[in-house]
Backbone bond lengths (Angstrom), bond angles and torsions (degrees), N, CA, C in turn:
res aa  C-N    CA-C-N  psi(-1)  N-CA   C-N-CA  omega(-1)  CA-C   N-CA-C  phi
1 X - - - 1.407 - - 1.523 109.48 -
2 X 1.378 119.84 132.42 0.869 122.90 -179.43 1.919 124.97 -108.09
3 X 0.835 114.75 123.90 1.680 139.07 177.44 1.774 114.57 -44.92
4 X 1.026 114.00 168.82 1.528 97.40 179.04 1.261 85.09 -137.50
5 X 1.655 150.57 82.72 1.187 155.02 161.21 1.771 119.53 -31.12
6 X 0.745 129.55 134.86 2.012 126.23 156.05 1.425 96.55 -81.52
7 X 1.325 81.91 165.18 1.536 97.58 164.50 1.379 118.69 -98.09
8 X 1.148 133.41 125.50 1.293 141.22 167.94 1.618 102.45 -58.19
9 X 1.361 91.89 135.26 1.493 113.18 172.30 1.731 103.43 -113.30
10 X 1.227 124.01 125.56 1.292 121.39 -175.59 1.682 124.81 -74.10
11 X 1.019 121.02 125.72 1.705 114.30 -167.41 1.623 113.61 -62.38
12 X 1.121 98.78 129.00 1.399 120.67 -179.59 1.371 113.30 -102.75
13 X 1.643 127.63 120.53 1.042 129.42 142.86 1.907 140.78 -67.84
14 X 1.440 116.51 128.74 1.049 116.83 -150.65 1.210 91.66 -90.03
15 X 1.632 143.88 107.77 1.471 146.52 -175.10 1.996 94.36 -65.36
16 X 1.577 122.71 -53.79 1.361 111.22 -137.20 1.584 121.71 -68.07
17 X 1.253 104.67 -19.20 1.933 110.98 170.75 1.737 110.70 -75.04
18 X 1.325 118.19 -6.64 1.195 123.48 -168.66 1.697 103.83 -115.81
19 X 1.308 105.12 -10.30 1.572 107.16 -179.75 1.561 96.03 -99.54
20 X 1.451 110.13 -24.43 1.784 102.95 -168.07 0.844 102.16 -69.50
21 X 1.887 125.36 -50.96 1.731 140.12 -175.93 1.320 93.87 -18.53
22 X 1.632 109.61 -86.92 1.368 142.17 167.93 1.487 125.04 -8.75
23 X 1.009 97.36 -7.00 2.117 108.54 -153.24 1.456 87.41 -125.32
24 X 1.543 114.36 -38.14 1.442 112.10 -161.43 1.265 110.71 -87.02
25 X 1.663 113.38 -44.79 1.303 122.85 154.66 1.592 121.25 -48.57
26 X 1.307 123.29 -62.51 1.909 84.51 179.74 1.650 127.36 -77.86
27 X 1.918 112.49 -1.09 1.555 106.63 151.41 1.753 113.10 -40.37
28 X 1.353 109.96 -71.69 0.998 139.11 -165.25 1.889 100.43 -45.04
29 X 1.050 114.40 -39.57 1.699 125.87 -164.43 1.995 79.51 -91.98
30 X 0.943 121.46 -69.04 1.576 124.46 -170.19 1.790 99.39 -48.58
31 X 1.068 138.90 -52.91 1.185 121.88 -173.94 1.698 112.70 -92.29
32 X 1.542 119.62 -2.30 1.185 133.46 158.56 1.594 105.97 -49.54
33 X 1.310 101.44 -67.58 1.314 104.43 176.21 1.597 154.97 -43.22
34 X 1.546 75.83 -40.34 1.772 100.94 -178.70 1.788 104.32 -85.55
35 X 1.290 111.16 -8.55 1.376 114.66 -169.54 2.017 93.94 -93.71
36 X 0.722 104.06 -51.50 2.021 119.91 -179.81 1.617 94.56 -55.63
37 X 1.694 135.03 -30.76 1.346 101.32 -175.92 2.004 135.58 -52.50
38 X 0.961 98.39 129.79 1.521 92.13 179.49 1.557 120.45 -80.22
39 X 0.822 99.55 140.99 1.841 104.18 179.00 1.063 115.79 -94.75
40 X 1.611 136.98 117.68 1.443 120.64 153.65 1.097 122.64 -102.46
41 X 1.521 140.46 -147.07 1.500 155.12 172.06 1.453 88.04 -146.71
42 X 1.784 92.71 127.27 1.506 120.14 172.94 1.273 116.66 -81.86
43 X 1.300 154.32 64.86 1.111 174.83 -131.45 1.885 114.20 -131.91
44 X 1.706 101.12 90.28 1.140 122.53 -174.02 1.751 97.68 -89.39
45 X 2.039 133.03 106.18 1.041 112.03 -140.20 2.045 81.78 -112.85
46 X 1.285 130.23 178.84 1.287 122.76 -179.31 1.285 106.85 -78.71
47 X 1.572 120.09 176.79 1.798 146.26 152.00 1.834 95.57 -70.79
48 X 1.399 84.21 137.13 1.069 108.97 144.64 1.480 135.97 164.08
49 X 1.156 141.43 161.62 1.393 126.44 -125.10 2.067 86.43 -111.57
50 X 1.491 115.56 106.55 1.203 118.88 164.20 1.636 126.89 -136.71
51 X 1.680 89.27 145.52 1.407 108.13 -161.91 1.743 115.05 -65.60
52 X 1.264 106.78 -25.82 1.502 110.63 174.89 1.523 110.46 -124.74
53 X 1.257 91.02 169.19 2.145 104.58 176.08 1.606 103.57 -91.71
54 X 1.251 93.76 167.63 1.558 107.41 176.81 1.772 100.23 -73.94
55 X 1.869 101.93 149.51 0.985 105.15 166.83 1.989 117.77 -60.05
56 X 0.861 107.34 168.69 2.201 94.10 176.58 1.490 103.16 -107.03
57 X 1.898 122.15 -14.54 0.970 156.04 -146.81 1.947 96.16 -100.48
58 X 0.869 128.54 1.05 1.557 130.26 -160.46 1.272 108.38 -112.07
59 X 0.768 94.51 139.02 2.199 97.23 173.36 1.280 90.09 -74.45
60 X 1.747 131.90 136.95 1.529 158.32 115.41 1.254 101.27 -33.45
61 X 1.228 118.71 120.56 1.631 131.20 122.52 1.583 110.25 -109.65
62 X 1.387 106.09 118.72 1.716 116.88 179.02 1.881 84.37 -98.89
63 X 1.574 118.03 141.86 1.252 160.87 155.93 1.381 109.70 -95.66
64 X 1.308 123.38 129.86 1.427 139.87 -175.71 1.794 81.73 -113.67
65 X 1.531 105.57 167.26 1.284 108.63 140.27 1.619 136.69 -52.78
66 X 1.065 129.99 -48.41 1.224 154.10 178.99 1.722 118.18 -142.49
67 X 1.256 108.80 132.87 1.568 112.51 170.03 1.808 93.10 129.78
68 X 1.528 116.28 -161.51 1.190 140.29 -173.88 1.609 88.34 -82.78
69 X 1.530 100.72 163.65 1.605 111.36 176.85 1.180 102.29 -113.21
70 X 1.673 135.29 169.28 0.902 144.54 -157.24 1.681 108.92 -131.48
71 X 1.792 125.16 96.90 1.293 122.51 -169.14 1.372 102.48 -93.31
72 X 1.463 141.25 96.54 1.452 131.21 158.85 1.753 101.91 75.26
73 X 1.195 120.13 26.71 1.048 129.60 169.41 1.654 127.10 110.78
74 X 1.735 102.12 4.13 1.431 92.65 -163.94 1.689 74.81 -132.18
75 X 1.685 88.03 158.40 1.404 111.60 -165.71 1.807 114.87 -91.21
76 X 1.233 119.15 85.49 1.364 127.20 -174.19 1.374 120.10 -77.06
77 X 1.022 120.79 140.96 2.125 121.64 171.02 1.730 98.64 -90.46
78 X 1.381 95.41 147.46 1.364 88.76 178.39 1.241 142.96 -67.51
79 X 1.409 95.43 -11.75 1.655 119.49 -178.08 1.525 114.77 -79.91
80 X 1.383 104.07 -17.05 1.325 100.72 -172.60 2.008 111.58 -120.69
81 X 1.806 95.05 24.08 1.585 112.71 -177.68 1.533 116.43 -61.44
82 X 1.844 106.01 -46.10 1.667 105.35 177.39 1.478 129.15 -55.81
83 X 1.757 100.64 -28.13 1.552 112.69 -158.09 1.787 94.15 -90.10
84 X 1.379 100.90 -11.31 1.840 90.02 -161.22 1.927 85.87 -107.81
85 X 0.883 126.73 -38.92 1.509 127.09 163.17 1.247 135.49 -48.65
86 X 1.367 112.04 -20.60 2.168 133.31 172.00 1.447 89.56 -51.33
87 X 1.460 126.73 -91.18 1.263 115.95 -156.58 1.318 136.98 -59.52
88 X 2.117 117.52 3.65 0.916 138.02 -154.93 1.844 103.69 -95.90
89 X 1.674 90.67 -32.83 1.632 77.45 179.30 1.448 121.34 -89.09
90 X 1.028 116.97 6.70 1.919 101.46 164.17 1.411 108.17 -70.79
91 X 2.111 133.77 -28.26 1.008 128.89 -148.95 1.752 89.09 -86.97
92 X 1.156 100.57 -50.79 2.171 114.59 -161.43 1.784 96.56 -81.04
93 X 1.139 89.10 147.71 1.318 108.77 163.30 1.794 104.66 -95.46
94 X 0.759 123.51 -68.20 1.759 141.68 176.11 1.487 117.55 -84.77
95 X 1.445 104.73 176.55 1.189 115.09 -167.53 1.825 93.69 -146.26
96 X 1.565 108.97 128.37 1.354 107.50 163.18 1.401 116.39 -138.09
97 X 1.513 87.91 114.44 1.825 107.20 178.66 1.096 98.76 -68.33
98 X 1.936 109.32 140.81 1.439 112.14 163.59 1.658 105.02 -132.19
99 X 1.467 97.02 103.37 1.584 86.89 -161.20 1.192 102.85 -107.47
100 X 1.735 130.33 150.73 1.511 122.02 169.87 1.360 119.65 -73.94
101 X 1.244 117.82 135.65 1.895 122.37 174.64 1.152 111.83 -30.46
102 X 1.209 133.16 -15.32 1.628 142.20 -167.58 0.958 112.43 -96.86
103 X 1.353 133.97 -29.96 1.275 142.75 -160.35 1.818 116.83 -58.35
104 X 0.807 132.35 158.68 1.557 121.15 173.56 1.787 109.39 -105.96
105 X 1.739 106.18 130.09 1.121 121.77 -146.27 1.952 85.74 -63.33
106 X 1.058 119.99 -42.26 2.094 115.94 168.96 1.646 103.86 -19.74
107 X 1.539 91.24 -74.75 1.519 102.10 -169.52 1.548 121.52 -48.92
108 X 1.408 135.17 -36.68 1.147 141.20 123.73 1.194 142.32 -30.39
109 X 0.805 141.67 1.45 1.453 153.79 -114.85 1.621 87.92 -176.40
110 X 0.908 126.46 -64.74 1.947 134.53 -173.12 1.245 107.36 -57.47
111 X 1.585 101.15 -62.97 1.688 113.40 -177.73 1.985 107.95 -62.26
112 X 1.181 123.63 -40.77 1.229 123.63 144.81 1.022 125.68 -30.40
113 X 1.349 146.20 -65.35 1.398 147.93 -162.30 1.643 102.72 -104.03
114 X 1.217 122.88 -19.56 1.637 113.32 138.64 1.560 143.48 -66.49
115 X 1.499 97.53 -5.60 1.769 116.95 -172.69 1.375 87.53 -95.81
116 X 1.655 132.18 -60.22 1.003 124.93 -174.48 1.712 128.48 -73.91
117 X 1.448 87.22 -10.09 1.999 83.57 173.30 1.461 109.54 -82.65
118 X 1.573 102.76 -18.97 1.685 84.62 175.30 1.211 130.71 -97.75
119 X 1.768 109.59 17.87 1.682 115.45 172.41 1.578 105.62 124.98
120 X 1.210 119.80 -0.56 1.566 101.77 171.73 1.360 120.56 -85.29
121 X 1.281 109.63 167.43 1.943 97.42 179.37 1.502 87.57 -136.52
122 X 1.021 133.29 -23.98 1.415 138.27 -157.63 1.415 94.21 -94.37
123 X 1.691 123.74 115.86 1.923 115.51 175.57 1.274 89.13 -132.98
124 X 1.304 130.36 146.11 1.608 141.41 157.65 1.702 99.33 -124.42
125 X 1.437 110.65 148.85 1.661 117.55 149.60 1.155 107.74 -107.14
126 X 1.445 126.99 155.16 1.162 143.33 149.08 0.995 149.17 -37.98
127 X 1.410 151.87 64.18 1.241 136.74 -163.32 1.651 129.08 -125.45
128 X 1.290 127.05 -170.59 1.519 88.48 -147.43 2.318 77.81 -137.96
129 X 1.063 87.48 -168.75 1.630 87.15 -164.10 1.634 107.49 -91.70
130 X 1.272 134.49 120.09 1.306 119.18 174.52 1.443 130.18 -40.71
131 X 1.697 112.51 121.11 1.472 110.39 176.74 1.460 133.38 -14.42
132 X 1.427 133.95 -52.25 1.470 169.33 104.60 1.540 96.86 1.14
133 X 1.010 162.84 24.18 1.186 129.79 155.72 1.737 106.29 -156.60
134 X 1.187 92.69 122.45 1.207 103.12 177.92 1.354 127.88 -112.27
135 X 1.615 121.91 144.48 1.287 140.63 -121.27 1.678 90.30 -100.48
């Protein structure tokens, strides 16, 4: 007796919903990425020979040579330092400049007499320990 067989059709996997996943996921990882870079300010600061450490307790302003300044992590224009600094002095007691050796003593000098018009009395700069001497 004879059977009436089908024909087998061989199973096929469908690659293209599994290539899109794939496609969408490393967009997704590629602009993940570029979004997470962190920004700093390169700030090469002077020598010089001091008897105490910085308070840890102080509001940061980092000074670049040129560009926006950097208050406690956020990127300020200088023009707009007094208005974004008001609500800062009830939190800080102090103020610690971290300015680069490069900087022009004006530009220092501004951000200075803008730290103090809006209520600080307490100013430190930054400086770092001479190459030559060890601790």
């Amino acid at each position: 007796m004879k059977f009436e067989t089908r024909d087998r059709t061989p199973p096929t996997i469908n690659l293209t919903p599994l290539i899109d996943c794939v496609f969408i996921l490393v967009i997704f990882i590629v602009l993940g990425a570029n979004f997470h870079r962190i920004q700093t300010l390169e700030v090469s600061i002077p020598e010089a020979e001091s008897p105490s450490e910085a308070d840890t307790e102080s509001l940061v302003i980092t000074i670049p040579v040129t560009g926006a300044i950097d208050v406690q992590g956020n990127r300020i224009e200088l023009d707009e330092l007094k208005t974004r600094l008001q609500p800062m002095v009830s939190r800080y007691e102090a103020v610690l400049l971290v300015v680069d050796q490069s900087a022009s003593v004006q530009r220092v000098v501004q951000i200075l007499s803008d730290v103090q018009g809006v209520g600080f009395t307490m100013v430190s700069i930054a400086t770092q320990k001479p190459e030559g001497d060890v601790p």
